[in-house]
C-alpha beads as a LAMMPS data file, in Angstrom:
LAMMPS data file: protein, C-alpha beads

348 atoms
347 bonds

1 atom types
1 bond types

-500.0 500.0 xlo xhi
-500.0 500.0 ylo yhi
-500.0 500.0 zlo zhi

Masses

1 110.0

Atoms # bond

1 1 1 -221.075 -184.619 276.377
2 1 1 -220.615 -186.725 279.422
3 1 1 -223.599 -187.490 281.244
4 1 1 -223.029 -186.908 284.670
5 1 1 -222.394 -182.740 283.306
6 1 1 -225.147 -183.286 280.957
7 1 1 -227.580 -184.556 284.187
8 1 1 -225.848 -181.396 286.148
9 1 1 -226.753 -178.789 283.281
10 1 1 -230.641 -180.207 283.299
11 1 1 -230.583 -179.807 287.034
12 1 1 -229.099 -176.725 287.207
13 1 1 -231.509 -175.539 284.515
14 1 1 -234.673 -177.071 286.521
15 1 1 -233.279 -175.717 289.947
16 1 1 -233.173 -172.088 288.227
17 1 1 -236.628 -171.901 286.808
18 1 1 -237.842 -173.395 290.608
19 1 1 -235.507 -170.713 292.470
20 1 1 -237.617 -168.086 290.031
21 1 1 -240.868 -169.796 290.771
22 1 1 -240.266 -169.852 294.747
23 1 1 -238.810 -166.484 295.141
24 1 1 -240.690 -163.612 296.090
25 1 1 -237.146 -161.033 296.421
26 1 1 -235.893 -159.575 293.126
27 1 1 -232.293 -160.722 294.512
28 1 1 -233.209 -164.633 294.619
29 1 1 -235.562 -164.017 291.633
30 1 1 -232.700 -162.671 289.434
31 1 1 -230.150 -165.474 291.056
32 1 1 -232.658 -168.361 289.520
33 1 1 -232.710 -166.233 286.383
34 1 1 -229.169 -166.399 286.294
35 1 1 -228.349 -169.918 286.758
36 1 1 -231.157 -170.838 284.241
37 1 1 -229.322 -168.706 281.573
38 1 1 -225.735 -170.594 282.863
39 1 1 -226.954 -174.227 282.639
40 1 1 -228.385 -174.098 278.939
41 1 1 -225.482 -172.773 277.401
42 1 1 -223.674 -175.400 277.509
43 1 1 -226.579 -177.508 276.346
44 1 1 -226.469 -175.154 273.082
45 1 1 -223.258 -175.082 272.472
46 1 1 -222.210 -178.618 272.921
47 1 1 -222.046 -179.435 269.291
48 1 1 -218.937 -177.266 268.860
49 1 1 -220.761 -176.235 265.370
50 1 1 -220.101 -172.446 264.515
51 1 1 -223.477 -171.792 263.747
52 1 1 -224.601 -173.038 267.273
53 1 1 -221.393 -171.355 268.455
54 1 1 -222.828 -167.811 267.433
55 1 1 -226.204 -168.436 268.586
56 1 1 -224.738 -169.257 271.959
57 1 1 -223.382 -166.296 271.995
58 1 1 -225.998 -163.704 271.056
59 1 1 -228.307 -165.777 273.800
60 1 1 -225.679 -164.844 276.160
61 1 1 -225.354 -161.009 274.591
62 1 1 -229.133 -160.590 274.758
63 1 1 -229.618 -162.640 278.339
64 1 1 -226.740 -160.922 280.597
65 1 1 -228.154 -157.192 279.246
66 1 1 -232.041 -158.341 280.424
67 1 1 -230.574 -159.656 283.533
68 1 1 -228.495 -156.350 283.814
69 1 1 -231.157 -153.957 283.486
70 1 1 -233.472 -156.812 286.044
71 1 1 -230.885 -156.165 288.744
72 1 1 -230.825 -152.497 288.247
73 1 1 -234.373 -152.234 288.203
74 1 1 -235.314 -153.631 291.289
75 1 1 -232.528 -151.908 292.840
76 1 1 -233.792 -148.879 291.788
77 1 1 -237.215 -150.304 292.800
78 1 1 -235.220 -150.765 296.564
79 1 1 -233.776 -147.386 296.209
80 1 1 -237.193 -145.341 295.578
81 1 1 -239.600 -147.807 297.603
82 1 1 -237.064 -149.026 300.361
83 1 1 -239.066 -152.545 299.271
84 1 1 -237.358 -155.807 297.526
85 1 1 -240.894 -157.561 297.494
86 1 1 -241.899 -158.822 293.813
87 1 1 -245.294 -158.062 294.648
88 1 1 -244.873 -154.390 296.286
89 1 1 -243.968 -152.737 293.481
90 1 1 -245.306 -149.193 293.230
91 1 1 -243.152 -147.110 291.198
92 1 1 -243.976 -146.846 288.171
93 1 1 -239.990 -146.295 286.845
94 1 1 -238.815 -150.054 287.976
95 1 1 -241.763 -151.506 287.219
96 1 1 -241.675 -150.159 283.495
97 1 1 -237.904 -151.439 283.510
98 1 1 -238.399 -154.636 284.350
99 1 1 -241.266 -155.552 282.124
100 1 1 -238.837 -154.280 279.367
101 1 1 -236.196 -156.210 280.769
102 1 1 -238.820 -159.470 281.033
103 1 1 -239.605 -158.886 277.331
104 1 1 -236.436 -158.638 276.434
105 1 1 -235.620 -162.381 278.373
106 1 1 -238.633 -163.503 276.088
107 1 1 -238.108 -162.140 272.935
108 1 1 -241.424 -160.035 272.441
109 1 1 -241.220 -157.455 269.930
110 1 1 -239.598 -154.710 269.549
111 1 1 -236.938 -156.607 271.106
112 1 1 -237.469 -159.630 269.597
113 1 1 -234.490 -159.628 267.131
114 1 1 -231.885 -161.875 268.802
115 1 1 -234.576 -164.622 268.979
116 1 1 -234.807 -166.101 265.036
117 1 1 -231.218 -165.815 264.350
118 1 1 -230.783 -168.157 268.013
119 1 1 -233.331 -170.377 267.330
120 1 1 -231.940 -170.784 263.403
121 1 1 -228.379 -171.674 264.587
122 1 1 -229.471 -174.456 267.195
123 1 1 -230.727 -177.911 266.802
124 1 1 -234.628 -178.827 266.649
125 1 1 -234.034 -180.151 271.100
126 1 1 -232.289 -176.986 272.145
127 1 1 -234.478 -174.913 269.905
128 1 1 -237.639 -176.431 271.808
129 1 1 -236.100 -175.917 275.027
130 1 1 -235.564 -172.005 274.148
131 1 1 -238.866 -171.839 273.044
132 1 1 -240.969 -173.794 275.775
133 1 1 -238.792 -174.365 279.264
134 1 1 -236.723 -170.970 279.164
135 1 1 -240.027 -168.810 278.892
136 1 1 -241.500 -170.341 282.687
137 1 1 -239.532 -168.285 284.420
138 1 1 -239.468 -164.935 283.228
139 1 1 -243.421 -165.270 282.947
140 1 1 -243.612 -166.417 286.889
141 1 1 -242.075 -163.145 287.526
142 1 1 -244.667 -161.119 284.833
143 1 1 -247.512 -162.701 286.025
144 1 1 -246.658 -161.313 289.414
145 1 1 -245.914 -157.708 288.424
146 1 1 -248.918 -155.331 289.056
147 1 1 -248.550 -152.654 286.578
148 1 1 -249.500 -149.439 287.157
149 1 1 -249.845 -148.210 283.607
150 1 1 -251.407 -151.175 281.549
151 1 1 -250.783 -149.792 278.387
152 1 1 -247.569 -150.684 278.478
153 1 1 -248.646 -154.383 278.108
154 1 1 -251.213 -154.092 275.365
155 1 1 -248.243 -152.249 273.379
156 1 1 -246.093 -154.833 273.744
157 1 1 -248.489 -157.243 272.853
158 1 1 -250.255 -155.976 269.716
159 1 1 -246.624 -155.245 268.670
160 1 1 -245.324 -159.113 268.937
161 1 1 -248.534 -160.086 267.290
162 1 1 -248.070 -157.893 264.181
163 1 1 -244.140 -158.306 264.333
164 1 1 -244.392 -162.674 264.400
165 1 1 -247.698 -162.667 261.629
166 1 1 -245.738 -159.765 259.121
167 1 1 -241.764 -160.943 260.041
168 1 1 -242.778 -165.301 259.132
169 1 1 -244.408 -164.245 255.763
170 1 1 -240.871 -164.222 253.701
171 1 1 -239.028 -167.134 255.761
172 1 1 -237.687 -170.533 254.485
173 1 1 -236.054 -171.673 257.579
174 1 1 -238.005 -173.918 259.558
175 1 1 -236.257 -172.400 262.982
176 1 1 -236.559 -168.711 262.086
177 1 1 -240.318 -169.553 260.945
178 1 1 -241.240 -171.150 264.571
179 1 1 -239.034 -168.073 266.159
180 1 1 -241.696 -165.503 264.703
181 1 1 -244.174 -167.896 265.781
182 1 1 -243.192 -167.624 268.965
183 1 1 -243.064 -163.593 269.338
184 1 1 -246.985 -163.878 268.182
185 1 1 -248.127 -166.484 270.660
186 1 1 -246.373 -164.024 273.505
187 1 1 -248.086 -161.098 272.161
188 1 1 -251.626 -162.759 272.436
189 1 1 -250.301 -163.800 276.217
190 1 1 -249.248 -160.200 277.137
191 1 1 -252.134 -158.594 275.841
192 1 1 -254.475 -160.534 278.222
193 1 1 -252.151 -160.720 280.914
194 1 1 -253.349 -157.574 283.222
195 1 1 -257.122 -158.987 283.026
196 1 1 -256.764 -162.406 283.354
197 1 1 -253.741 -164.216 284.753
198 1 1 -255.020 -167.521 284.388
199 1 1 -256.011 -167.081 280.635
200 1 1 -252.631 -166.013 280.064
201 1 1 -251.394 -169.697 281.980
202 1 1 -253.359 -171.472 279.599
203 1 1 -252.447 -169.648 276.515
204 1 1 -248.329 -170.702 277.601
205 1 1 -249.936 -173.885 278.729
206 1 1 -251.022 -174.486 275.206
207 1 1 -248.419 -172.965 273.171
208 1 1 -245.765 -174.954 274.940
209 1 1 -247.684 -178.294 274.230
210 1 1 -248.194 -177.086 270.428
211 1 1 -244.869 -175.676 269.889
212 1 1 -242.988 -179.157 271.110
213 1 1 -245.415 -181.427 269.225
214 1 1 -243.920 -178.887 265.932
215 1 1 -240.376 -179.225 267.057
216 1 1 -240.554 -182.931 267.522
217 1 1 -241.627 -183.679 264.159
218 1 1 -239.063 -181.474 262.699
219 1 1 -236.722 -183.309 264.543
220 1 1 -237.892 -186.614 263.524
221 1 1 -238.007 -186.073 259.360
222 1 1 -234.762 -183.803 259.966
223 1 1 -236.191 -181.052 258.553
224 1 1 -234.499 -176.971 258.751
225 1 1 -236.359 -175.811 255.471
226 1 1 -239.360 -175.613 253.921
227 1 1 -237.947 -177.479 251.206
228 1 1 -236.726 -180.652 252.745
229 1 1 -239.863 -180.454 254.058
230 1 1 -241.157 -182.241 250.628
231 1 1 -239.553 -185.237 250.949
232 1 1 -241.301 -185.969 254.628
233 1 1 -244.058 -188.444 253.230
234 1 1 -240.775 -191.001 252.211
235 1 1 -239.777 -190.457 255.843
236 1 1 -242.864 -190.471 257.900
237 1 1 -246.117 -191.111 255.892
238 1 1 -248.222 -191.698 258.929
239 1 1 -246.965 -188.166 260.257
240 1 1 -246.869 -186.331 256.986
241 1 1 -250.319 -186.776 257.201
242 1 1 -250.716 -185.776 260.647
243 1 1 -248.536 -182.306 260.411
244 1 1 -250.561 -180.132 258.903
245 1 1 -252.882 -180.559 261.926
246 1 1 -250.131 -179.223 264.647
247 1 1 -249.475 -176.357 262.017
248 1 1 -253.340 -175.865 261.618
249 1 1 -253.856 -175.869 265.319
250 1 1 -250.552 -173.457 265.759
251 1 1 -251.993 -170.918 263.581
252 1 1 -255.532 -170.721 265.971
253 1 1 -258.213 -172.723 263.610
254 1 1 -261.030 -174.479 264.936
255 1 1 -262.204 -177.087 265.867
256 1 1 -258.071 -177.487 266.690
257 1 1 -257.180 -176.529 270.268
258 1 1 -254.964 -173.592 269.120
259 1 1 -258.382 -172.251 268.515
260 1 1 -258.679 -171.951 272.321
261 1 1 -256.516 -169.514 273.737
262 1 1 -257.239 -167.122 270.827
263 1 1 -261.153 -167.884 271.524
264 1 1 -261.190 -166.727 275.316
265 1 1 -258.748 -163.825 274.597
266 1 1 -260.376 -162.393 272.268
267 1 1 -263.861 -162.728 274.136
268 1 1 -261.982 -161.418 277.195
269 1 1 -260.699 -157.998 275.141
270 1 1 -264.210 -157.554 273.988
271 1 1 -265.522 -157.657 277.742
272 1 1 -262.728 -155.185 278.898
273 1 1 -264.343 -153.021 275.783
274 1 1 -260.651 -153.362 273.701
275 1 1 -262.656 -154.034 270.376
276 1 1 -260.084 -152.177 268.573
277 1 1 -257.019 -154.771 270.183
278 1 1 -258.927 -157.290 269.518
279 1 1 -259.690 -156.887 265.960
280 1 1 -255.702 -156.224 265.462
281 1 1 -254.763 -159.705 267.125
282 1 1 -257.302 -161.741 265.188
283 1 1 -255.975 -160.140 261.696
284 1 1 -252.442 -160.378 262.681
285 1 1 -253.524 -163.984 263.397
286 1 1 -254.678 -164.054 259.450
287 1 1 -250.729 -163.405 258.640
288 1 1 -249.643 -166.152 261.225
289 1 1 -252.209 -168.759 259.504
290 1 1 -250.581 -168.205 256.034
291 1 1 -247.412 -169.293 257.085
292 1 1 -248.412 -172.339 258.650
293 1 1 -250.918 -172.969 255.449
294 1 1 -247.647 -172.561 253.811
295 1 1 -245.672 -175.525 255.640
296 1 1 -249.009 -177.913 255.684
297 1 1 -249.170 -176.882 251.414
298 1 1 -245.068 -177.781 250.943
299 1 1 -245.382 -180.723 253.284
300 1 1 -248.554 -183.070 252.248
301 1 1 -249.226 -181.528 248.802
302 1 1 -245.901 -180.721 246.957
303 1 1 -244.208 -183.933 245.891
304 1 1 -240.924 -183.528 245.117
305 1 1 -238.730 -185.809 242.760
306 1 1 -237.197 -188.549 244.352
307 1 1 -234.871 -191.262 242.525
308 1 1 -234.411 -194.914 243.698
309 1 1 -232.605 -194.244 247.116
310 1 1 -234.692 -191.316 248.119
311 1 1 -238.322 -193.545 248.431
312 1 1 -236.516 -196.116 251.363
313 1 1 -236.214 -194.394 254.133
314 1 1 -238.740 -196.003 255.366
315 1 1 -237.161 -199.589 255.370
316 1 1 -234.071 -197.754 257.349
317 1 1 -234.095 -198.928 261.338
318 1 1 -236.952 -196.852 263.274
319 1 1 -236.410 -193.617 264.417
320 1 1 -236.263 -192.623 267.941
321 1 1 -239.009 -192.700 270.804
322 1 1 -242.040 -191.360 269.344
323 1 1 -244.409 -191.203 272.116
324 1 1 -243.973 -187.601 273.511
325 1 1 -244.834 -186.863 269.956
326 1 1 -247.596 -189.199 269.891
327 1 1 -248.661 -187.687 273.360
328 1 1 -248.281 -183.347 272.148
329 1 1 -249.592 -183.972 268.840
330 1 1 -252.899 -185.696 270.505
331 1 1 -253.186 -182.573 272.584
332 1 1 -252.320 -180.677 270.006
333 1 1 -255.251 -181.293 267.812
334 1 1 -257.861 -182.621 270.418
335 1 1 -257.891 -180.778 273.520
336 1 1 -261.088 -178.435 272.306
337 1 1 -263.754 -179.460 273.617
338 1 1 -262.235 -179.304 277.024
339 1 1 -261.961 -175.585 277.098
340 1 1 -264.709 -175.377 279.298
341 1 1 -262.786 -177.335 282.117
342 1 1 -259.472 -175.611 281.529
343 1 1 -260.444 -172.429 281.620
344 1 1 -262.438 -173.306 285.072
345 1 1 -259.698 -174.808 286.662
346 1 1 -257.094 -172.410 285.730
347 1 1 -259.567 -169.845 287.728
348 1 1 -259.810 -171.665 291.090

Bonds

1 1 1 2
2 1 2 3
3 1 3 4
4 1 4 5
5 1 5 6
6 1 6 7
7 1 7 8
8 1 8 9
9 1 9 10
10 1 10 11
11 1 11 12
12 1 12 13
13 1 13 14
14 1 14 15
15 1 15 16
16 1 16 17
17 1 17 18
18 1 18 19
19 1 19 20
20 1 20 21
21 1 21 22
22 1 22 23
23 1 23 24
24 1 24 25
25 1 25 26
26 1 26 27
27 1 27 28
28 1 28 29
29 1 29 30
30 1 30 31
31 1 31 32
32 1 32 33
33 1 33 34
34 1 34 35
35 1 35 36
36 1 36 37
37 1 37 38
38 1 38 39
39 1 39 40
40 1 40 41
41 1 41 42
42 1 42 43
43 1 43 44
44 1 44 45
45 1 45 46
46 1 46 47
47 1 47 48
48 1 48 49
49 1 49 50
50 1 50 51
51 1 51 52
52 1 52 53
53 1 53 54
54 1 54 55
55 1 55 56
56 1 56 57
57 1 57 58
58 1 58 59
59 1 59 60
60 1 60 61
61 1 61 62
62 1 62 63
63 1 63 64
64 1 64 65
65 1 65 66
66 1 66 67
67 1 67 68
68 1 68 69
69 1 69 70
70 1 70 71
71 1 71 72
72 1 72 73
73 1 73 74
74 1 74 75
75 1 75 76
76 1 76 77
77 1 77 78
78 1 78 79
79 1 79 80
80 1 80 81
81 1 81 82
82 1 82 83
83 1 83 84
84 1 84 85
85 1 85 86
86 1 86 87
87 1 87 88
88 1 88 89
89 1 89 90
90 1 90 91
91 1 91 92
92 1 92 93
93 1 93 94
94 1 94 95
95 1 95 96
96 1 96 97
97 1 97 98
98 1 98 99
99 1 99 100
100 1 100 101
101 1 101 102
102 1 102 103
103 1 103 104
104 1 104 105
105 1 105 106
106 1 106 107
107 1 107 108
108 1 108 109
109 1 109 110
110 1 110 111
111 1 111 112
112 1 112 113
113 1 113 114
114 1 114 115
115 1 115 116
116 1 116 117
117 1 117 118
118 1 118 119
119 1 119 120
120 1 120 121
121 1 121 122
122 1 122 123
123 1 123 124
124 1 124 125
125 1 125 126
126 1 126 127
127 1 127 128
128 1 128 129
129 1 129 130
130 1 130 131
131 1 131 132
132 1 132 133
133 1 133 134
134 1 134 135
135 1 135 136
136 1 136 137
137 1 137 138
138 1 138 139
139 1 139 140
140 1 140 141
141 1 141 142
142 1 142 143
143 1 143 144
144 1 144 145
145 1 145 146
146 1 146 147
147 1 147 148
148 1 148 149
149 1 149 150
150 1 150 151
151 1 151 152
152 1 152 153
153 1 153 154
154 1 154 155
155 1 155 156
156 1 156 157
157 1 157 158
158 1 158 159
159 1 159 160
160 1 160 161
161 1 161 162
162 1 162 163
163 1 163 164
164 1 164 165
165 1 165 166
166 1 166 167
167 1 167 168
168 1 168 169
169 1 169 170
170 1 170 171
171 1 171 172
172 1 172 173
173 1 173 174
174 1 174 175
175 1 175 176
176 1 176 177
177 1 177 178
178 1 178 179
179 1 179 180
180 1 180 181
181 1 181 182
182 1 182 183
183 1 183 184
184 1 184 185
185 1 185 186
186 1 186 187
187 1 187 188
188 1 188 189
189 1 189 190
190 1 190 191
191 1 191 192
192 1 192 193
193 1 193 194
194 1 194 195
195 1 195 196
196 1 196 197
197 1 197 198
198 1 198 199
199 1 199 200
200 1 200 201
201 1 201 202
202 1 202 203
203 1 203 204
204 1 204 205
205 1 205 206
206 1 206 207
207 1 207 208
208 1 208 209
209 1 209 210
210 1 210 211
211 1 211 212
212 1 212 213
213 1 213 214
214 1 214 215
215 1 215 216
216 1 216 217
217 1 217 218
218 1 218 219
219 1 219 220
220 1 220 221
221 1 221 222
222 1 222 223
223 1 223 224
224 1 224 225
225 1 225 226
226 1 226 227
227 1 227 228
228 1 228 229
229 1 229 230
230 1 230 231
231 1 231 232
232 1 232 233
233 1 233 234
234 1 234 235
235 1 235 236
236 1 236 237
237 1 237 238
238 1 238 239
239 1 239 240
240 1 240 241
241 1 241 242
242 1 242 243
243 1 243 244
244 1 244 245
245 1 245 246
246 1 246 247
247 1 247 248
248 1 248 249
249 1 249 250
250 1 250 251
251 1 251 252
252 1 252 253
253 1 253 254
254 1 254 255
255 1 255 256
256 1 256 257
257 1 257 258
258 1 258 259
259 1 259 260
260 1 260 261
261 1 261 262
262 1 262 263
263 1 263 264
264 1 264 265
265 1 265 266
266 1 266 267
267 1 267 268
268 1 268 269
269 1 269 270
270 1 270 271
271 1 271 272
272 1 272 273
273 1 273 274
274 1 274 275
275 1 275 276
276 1 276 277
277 1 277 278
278 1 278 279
279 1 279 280
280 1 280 281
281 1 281 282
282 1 282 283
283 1 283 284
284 1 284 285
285 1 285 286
286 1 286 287
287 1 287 288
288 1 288 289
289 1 289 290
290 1 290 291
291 1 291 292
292 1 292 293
293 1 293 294
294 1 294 295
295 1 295 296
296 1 296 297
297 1 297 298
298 1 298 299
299 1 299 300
300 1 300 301
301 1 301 302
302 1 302 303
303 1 303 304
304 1 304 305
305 1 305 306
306 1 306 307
307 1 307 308
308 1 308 309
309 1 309 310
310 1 310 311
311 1 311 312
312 1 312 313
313 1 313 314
314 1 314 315
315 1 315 316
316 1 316 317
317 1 317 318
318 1 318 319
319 1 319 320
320 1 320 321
321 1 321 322
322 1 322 323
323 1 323 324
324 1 324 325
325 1 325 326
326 1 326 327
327 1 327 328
328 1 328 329
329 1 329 330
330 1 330 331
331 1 331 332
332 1 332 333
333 1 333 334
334 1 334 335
335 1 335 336
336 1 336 337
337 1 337 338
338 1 338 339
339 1 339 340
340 1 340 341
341 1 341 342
342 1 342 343
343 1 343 344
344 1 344 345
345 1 345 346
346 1 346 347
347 1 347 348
């Protein structure tokens, strides 16, 4: 791909997600929406593979029928309320539409199912894109929403958190394993969202930072399965030694700073007396943490055989820039004990 359309696609796609961020009328909301969704297909299917072509294409499928029901929601919203404001919505019809429509854009369960077989047909950078850059904007528009039935949210979120811990368990494919991943990090941010907005900002804050520190290293050992994932110490031995960390920290255990976000959410559904959410979320979390136990387990403690050619790759020329990963994996694993702070600042 020629750079000057590869520079246009990344601006387009940062101009979308600011148009979202700025707006506060459905019409401009869903225009930003729209050219975010425009600008990164390209980016995913500029590999001309037929695997990428097909996840290209059910992104598209799944995208125009969220932005669809968007547009007719807040039309509707315009029709009943004569209002276009994001933040006057008062009907509870369009407001219940276009959180579906919003989880839909995401991928939270139940209508999470075009989001593994996207993220399995796309390379590790345009799989971390779709799982870190393309959730800002739909979740700028969420965390404005005021619903009027809150239910609503805690179903969709104890859902995604029971949907990515059970659907991961049986996977071998190192994309559709981070997709379910990514439905249960959503579900602990929509279950918190209605009683504390900034917890919720941290919790994506957090995830995002996690979830590109996993997607780099994937990318660096050229990794798609749990079994090439054996052969990482020959590639990386310094990393290989550092994964199981990021996965550790992915799945919520302490003293890791995944630990965070599931830390304050949970003590913030026991203060909003949601004992029985909470105790839901941090078993479904149990079913996330096998998964990842199961990557850290096939990476650093199966060794698999490996003739004569298989033990150099380390003598090979070095593999691309490493310090983003450097930088998300030190977060990753180290940003605990500064809970405290984050949590304060997010509140100001």
């Amino acid at each position: 791909m020629s750079p000057y359309i590869l520079s246009a696609l990344c601006l387009g796609l940062g101009l979308g997600t600011t148009i979202t961020f700025a707006s506060s009328h459905w019409l401009l909301a869903w225009m930003g929406i729209e050219m975010n969704t425009l600008a990164i297909l390209p980016l995913m299917a500029r590999h001309h593979h037929p695997r990428a072509v097909e996840a290209t294409t059910k992104y598209f499928l799944a995208q125009a029928a969220a932005a669809a029901m968007l547009l007719f929601a807040s039309t509707t919203n315009a029709w009943l309320t004569g209002q276009w404001d994001i933040q006057q919505m008062s009907h509870p019809l369009p407001t219940t539409m276009i959180i579906i429509a919003l989880a839909l854009k995401i991928g939270l369960a139940p209508l999470h199912s075009w989001l593994p077989e996207v993220l399995q047909g796309l390379d590790p950078t345009n799989s971390q894109l779709l799982s870190t850059w393309q959730k800002l904007a739909p979740f700028g528009l969420i965390l404005q929403l005021q619903p009027t039935n809150p239910t609503i949210l805690v179903l969709l979120g104890l859902t995604s958190t029971m949907v990515g811990g059970w659907g991961g368990l049986n996977q071998t494919q190192l994309g559709k394993i981070l997709a379910y991943s990514s439905i249960a990090h959503l579900g602990w941010m929509i279950l918190v969202l209605q009683f504390s907005p900034s917890l919720t900002l941290l919790t994506l804050i957090t995830y995002m930072t996690m979830t590109s520190a996993t997607f780099l290293v994937f990318k660096l050992t050229n990794s798609t399965n749990i079994n090439t994932l054996a052969t990482s110490w020959t590639k990386a031995p310094a990393l290989t030694s550092i994964t199981p960390l990021i996965l550790l920290s992915l799945g919520g255990l302490p003293p890791l700073t995944g630990f965070m976000p599931k830390w304050l959410i949970l003590q913030e559904l026991t203060k909003q007396d949601l004992a029985l959410p909470a105790t839901i979320a941090a078993l479904s979390a149990l079913l996330s943490l096998y998964f990842y136990l199961r990557l850290s387990y096939a990476m650093t403690l199966t060794m698999s055989p490996n003739n004569l050619i298989g033990t150099t790759p380390w003598r090979l020329p070095p593999p691309p820039p490493t310090m983003p990963l450097a930088i998300s994996a030190a977060l990753t694993t180290l940003m605990l004990p500064s809970a405290p702070s984050l949590a304060t600042l997010l509140t100001l």
